[in-house]
NUKOL-424483 format. One record per residue (C-alpha): x, y, z; residue number from 1. Coordinates in Angstrom, 2 decimals. Example, Ala and Ser with C-alpha at 12.3 -4.5 7.8 and 13.67 -1.06 7.14 Angstrom:
2
xx:12.30; yy:-4.50; zz:7.80; n:1
xx:13.67; yy:-1.06; zz:7.14; n:2
***
This chain:
33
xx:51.40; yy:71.15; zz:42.76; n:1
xx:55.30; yy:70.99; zz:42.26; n:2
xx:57.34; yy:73.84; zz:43.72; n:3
xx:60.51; yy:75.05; zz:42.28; n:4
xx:63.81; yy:74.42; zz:44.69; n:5
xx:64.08; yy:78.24; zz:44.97; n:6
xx:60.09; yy:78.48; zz:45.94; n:7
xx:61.10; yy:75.90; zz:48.62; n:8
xx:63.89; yy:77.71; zz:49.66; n:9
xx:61.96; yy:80.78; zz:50.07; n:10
xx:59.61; yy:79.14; zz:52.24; n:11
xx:61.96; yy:77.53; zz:54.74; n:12
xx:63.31; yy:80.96; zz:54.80; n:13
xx:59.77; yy:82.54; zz:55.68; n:14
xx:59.30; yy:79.61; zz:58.47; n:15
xx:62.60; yy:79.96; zz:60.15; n:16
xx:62.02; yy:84.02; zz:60.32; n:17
xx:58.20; yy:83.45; zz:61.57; n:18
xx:59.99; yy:80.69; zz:64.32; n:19
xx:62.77; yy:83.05; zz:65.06; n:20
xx:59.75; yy:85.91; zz:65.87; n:21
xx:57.57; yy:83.90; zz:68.23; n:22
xx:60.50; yy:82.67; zz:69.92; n:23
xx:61.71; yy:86.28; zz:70.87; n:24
xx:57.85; yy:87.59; zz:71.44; n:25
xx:57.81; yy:84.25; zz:73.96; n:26
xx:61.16; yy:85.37; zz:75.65; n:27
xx:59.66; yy:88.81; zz:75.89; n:28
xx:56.25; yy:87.41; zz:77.50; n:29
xx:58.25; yy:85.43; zz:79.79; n:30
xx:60.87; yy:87.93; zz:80.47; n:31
xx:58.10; yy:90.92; zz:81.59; n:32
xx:55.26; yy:88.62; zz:82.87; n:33
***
């Protein structure tokens, strides 16, 4: 199934926000153990 440029877009967008998330939820875990 081809995506659209702008569908791809919108999905690297999505990852990088999920990434930038679990990073912060992991600094919090390791921050308040």
């Amino acid at each position: 199934m081809l995506k659209s440029s702008r569908d791809i877009c919108e999905d690297k967008r999505i990852v990088k926000a999920i990434t930038l998330v679990r990073h912060r939820v992991l600094d919090v875990v390791q921050m308040h153990p």
